[in-house]
Structures are given as C-alpha cells and as structure tokens.
C-alpha positions, 0 to 999 in steps of 0.5 A: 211553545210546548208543542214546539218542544215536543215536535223537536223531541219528536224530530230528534227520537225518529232521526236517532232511531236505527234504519230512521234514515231512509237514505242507508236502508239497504246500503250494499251487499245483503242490506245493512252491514250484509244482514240481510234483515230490513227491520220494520219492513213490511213487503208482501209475502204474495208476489208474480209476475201478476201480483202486488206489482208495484212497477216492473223495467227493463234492465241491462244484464248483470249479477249484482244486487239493487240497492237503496240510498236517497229516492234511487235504486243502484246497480251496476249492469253490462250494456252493448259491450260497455260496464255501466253503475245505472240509478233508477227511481225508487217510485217508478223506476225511471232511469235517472243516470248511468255512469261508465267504467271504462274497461280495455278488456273485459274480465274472463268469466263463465259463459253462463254463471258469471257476469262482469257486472256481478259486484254490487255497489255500496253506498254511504248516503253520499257516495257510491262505490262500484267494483268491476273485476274488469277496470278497478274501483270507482265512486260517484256523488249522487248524481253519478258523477265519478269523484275518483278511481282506482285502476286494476288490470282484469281480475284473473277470478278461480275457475274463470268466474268473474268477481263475485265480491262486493265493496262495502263503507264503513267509518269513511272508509271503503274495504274491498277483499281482492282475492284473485290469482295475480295480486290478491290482498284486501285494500282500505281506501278514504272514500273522499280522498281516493286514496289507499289507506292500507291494504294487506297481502293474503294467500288466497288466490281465489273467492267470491266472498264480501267481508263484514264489519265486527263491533269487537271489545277490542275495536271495529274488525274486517272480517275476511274469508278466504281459502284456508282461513278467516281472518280479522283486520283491525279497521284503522291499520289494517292488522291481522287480529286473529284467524279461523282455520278451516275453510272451503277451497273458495268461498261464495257465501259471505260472514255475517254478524248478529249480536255480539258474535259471527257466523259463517257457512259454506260448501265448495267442491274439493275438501279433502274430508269429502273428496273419495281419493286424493289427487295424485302427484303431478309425475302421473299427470307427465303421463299424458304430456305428449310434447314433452314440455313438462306441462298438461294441456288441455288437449293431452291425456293427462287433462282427462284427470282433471274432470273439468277442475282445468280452468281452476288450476290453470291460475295464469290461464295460459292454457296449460297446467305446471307442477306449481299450479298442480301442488298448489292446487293439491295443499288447497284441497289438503287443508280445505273444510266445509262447515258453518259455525259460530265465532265469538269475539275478543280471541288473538292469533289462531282462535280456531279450537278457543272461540268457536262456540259450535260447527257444523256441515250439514245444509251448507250452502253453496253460492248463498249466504246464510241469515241469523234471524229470531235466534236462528241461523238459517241456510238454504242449499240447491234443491231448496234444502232449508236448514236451522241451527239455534244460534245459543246452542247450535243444535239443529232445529230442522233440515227439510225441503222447504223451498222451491227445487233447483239452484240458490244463487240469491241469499235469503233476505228477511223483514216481518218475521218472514225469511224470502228465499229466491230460486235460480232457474225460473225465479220462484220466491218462498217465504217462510215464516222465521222462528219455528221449529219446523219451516212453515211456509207463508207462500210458494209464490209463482215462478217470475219466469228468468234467472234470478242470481241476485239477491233482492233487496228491502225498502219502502214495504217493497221488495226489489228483485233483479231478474236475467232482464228486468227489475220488480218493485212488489208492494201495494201501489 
C-alpha cells in the first residue's frame, strides 16, 4: 500500500500548491487578484494571425477581457442591440451558452472608445458575476443560469465613457467600485445570497478603475481609486481604514498588489501641476450665455472654452453646463495629481506623507494598468513608451520605446519571464524579456489587423486575445 500512500501525498501537494486549480487561473480582471502574472505558464512569444494559432472565432463586439474557470472561456459581449455574458470552450472555442441582462436603455458611451460591454466578469470557481453600466450586477452558476441580480439605472460614467470597471470575488463575497456621477459608492454583495452586505458613499463621480484585495497585518483591505484619493476598505464592514491623497481626475489604471505592499500609476488630462493655466470662474464663461439662462450650452460662445471637456462636466447630460458643475469641475483639476508610486501596509487615516516609500510621474500610463514582475514595476504609455522603476528602491531603471507605436488599451500581462504588451490600433504584440536593466525585446510580433482594447488573458500555456471581432487562442495545438 506504500504506493497508495505516496499518490495521496502526491494528490494533496499538486491540490495545495498556488494556481493548482485550473478552474481559478485567470479569475477576473488581469488574472489573479488583478496581477496580471500566470505563474507557471508558458504561452509562445511568436504570435499572428498565421502563428501558433491554436483556434481562432468570431465574436460579438465588447471591451471586456476573457477569462477562465473550469473548460470555459467568459466574457460579456453586445449583440443585435442586446448585453450577453457568452462561455466558449477553452479547447475549440465553441460557444457553450450565452445569458442576457435585460437593459431598458442602454448606457451612454463613446462612439468609438466605450463599449457597454466593457466590464469584465469575475468568477469564484462557481459562480460568474457580470457588471453592465446598462442594467446592474448579475451571477450565473456554471451553466449560465442567473441565480440573482441586482438592478441599476444606466451609469451616468465621465465624459460619456461607459463603465470601464470590473466586479471581483473575494471570501464569498463580490466587491464592485461604482463611481458614476448619479450615486457613486462601492457596494459589498453575498454572492450566494444576492444580498448587500455593505456598501459605502464616495465623492468621486467619475472612473474606470477595478479595485484589488490587500492581505494588511491588520486584516484583508479593498483597495479603491478614485478622484482625489486612494482609499482602504475594511473587507468585513466596509470601513474606511486609510486614504492616499493625490490622484488623477478619473482613474483608468487599476491598483495592483506584489508582496506585501501596493502600486499604483496613472495619467489623466487636467492635473493642475500639468495644466498651462487655470480655468477661470464660471462669470466668464456667462459671457457667452446668449439666453440669459445662467447656464453654458453647447451651441453658445461660452462652450468654445471648454475645448472638448463639455460632456465631462456636463454631470447630468442635460446638455448644458451650471455654476455647480463648473466649480466642481474646477476643485477637481485643483486637487488632482498624476504619478506612480509604491504604498506600504498597516497606516490609519491619511498615509499620504508616512507610508508612501517613493513616487514618481514619469512613463504613466493612461488607460492601462502597470505590472510589479522580477522586482520591477513595469508601465507602458501611448507611443509604446515602456517604463521601469526597481520596486525596493524606486529608482528608474529604464523609459524607452520599446514596444509597438500607437494607443495602449490592453494592460500588460506576463508568464515565463516575459511581459506581452498589446497595441490598440491594429493589435500588434510585443514581448519583453522581464528583469533587465534595458527592455529587451524577445519578439515584435505582427499586427493581428483589429483593435485590441481588452486585455488578454493566460491559461493552458495559451494566450487569449480579444479582438474588435474575433478571439485568438495562440499556443501549440
């Protein structure tokens, strides 16, 4: 029976090792816990349209990443007018099921930068949860089943965007950061009941940002940002625990977590330590008010200020701006800030000057969210501008064109000691070697010809891209 025993033994050391269960390899947003990293992946570093193509479907529009639980493949899409969560097959990309979230009206969003699928779902091995700015939050079993939803009016999301952020799971219970200009608060719900365990106001009205889950001394965190400020949520009530001052007018880039602490980086128009003057009190604009309503439209003199910050400010979406929009716009440029930075754990209230161990502004990025991997922090900004900072010391180790030309949507994602970096435009995939102290670039692989907004995920040795139509499985077949 020796053999027996040391099968068992073998058993219990593969089911208890990290990422043994294939069912939560990439979970959400970024992978696990928003990393980003697939450990003990190995995808190619060659990839096109015509390489190491494992499959290859067609798929309805939407901005949100695939992710991975059990043999399935799930994101949400926009199809014929109606908001679909669809699972495909991770083997051959079979459609398995799709489920719909019913949506009276679909949410504003950018003609061509937003989707109203643009939130991807997360999962906890047995449960999937969707967010749709549209129509609210909803969980299906594995089979696409809805077991419960919670109903919300159309996101009124800055600048006319759409949502951008995404649910995450944690200890049972699903967290989604719900900053729109209407109602905004982060909200705590029993993924088997459907329930609202707790859920907390905040002032900031607008961002795209997923929060992440900090291990603290003190016990497990939310980790939120938002306009003005970072701020800590005690996992079990909800508590505000500490805050970081300090922050971009509306945040894209997500926080992410590596050993014991907590980066962040991102650059958003309109901080006042980047802005050339000031905007002026709202009795200039009334300059232009032709109808004497004490308001700006869009079609009066006044508007021309605004050089295409109209649908920002204009909260509401009336289409027209107030003195109490203009003023809240305004203290949001005053007290916005641009930078990346690295936070340690176990501060109280405002731990902007005693736990942040180094910031910095150079190489933010803009829509994408950094990576910490081999003891760097790694950012990439439009134009393909890769930058590293060392995250013990926080020196710059290099900011260089390193990876393809043109817009970053897509974060970075990394496996084998290698970083992916996916363009915007035309879908062009660099991979950099991770580590060193100059970028070395492994492969400058082909364009895949379609937009890539969403980011890829890892699984299987295989690296799944979303494109404007179609999602890639690449890997050995």
């Amino acid at each position: 029976m020796r053999w027996l025993s040391a099968l068992t033994l073998l058993l219990i050391l593969h089911t208890s090792a990290p990422c043994a269960d294939p069912t939560l390899a990439w979970p959400r947003f970024r992978g696990p816990n928003g990393t980003g990293i697939a450990t003990d992946e190995k995808p190619p570093v060659e990839v096109g349209p015509d390489k190491n193509v494992k499959w290859k479907i067609t798929v309805p529009g939407g901005l949100s990443s695939p992710i991975v639980v059990g043999d399935k493949l799930v994101l949400t899409a926009l199809d014929g007018g109606t908001l679909y969560t669809i699972a495909y097959n991770r083997a051959d990309g079979k459609e398995l099921w799709r489920s719909k979230a019913p949506a009276a009206k679909l949410e504003s969003i950018h003609e061509t930068e937003g989707s109203p699928a643009a939130s991807t779902s997360a999962t906890d091995g047995t449960h999937i949860v969707s967010y749709f700015g549209s129509c609210g939050l909803f969980c299906y079993d594995l089979k696409g089943k809805e077991l419960w939803k919670i109903e919300m009016p159309p996101a009124l999301t800055l600048g006319g965007y759409g949502s951008g952020v995404s649910p995450i799971i944690v200890d049972g219970v699903v967290i989604l950061l719900h900053d729109e200009a209407a109602d905004p608060r982060i909200i705590a719900v029993d993924i088997a009941t459907g329930k609202v365990k707790w859920e907390q106001k905040r002032i900031s009205r607008g961002g795209f940002s997923t929060p992440v889950v900090w291990n603290t001394p003190t016990g497990k965190q939310v980790a939120a940002a938002g306009h003005y400020k970072l701020i800590g949520y005690d996992l079990k009530d909800g508590a505000e625990r500490w805050f970081i001052k300090g922050m971009p007018t509306a945040s894209c880039a997500s926080p992410i977590v590596a050993g014991d602490d907590l980066y962040f980086a991102a650059w958003a128009p309109g901080a006042a330590d980047e802005m050339p003057f000031q905007p002026p009190p709202f009795k200039m604009l009334l300059l232009g008010d032709t109808n004497g309503d004490g308001a700006i439209a869009k079609d009066e003199l006044g508007a021309e200020i605004l050089k295409g910050f109209f649908n920002s400010i204009d909260l509401n979406k009336d289409g027209k701006i107030t003195e109490a929009e203009w003023d809240e716009a305004r203290a949001l440029v005053a007290a916005a800030k641009n930078s990346a930075f690295a936070l340690k754990p176990g501060g109280d209230g405002d731990v902007t000057e005693s736990h942040v161990r180094w910031r910095h502004s150079e190489g933010l990025p803009y829509v994408p969210t950094g990576i910490v991997y081999e003891g760097q922090f790694v950012m990439v900004k439009d134009g393909g501008i890769v930058t590293a900072y060392d995250v013990a010391t926080g020196n710059k180790l290099y900011s260089k064109r390193a990876a393809a030309a043109g817009k970053y949507y897509a974060s970075p994602v990394a496996a084998d000691g290698k970083i992916y970096f996916t363009s915007l435009g035309e879908g062009e995939i660099t991979v950099v070697k991770a580590g060193g102290n100059t970028p070395e670039v492994v492969a400058q692989n082909p364009p895949l010809g379609e937009r890539v907004g969403a980011t890829p995920a890892i699984a299987d040795n295989t690296l799944y891209v979303r494109t404007a139509g179609h999602l890639y499985a690449f890997g050995k077949k």
